[in-house]
C-alpha positions as a Markdown table, in Angstrom:
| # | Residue | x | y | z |
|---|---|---|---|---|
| 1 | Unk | 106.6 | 143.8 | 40.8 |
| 2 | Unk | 109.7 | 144.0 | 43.3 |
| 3 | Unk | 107.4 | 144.0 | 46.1 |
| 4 | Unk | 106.7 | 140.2 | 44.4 |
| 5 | Unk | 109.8 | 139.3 | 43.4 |
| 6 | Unk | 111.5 | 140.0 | 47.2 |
| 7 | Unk | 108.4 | 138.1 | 48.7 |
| 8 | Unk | 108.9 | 134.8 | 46.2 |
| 9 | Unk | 112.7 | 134.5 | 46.9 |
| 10 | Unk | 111.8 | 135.2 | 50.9 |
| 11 | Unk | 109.7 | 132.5 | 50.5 |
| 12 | Unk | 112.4 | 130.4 | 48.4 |
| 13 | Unk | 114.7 | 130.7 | 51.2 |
| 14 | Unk | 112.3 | 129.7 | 54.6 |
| 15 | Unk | 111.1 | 126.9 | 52.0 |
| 16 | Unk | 114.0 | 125.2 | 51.3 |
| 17 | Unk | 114.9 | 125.7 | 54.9 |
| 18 | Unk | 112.4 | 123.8 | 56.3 |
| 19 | Unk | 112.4 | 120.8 | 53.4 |
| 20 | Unk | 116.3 | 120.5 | 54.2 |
| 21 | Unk | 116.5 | 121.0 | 58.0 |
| 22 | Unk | 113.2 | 120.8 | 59.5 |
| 23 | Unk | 114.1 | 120.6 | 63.0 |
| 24 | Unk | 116.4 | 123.5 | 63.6 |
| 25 | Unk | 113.6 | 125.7 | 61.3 |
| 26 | Unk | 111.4 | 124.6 | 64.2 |
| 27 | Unk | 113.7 | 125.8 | 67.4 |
| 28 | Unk | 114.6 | 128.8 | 65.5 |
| 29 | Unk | 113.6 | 130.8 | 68.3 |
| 30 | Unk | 112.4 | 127.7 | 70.7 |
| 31 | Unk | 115.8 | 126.6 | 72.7 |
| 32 | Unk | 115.2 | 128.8 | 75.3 |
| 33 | Unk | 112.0 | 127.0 | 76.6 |
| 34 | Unk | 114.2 | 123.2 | 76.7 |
| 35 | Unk | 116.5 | 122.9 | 78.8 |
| 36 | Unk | 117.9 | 119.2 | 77.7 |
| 37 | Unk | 118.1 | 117.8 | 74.2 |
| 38 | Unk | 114.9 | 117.9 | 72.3 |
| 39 | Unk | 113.2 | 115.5 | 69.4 |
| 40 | Unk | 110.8 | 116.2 | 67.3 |
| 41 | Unk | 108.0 | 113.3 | 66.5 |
| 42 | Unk | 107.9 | 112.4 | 62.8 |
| 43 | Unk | 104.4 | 113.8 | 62.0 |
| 44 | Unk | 106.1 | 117.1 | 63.4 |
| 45 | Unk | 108.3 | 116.8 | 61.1 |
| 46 | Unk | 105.8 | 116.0 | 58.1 |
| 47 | Unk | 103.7 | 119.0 | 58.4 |
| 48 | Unk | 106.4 | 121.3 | 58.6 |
| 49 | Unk | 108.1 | 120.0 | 55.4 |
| 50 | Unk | 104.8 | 119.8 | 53.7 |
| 51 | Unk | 104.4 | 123.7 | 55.0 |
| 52 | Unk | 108.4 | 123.8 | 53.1 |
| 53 | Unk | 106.4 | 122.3 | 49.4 |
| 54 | Unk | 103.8 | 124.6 | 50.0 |
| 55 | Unk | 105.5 | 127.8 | 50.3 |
| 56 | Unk | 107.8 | 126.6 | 47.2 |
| 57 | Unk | 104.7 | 125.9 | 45.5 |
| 58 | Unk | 103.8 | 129.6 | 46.4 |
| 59 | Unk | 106.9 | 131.2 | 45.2 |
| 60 | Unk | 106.6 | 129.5 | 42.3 |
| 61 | Unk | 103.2 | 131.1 | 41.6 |
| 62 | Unk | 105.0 | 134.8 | 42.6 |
| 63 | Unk | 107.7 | 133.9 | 39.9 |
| 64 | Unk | 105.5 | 133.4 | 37.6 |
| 65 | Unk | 103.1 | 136.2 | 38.2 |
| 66 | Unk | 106.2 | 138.8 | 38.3 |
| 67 | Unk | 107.1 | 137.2 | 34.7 |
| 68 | Unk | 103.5 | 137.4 | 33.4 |
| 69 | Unk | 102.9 | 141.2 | 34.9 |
| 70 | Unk | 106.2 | 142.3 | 33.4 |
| 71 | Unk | 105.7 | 140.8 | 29.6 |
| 72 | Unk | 102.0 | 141.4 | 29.4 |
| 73 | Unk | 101.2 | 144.3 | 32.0 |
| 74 | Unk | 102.1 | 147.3 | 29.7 |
């Protein structure tokens, strides 16, 4: 269950990340190949928020599972 729980809030955090600040979730670890300023296209953009809902969407799921495994698993 704590194996669960760490994975859901991991994917809390990297979720809300890239639904808040999609571009700098996508040069985390990128600069180093641009060597002037950078833009991302809007469908870029898109898919890596909808990647953001999705990963909430599974953490969500985890949240609940930890919940249901702890009241009912005994």
């Amino acid at each position: 269950m704590v194996y669960i729980l760490t994975m859901a809030l991991i994917f809390v955090i990297v979720g809300v990340f890239q639904l808040l600040y999609p571009a700098k979730f996508y040069m985390f670890g990128r600069k180093w190949m641009y060597k002037g300023n950078y833009e991302l296209s809007g469908a870029g953009i898109f898919f890596i928020r909808i990647s953001g809902v999705i990963l909430l969407g599974i953490s969500i799921y985890g949240f609940y599972s930890a919940i249901v495994e702890y009241l009912y698993g005994q």
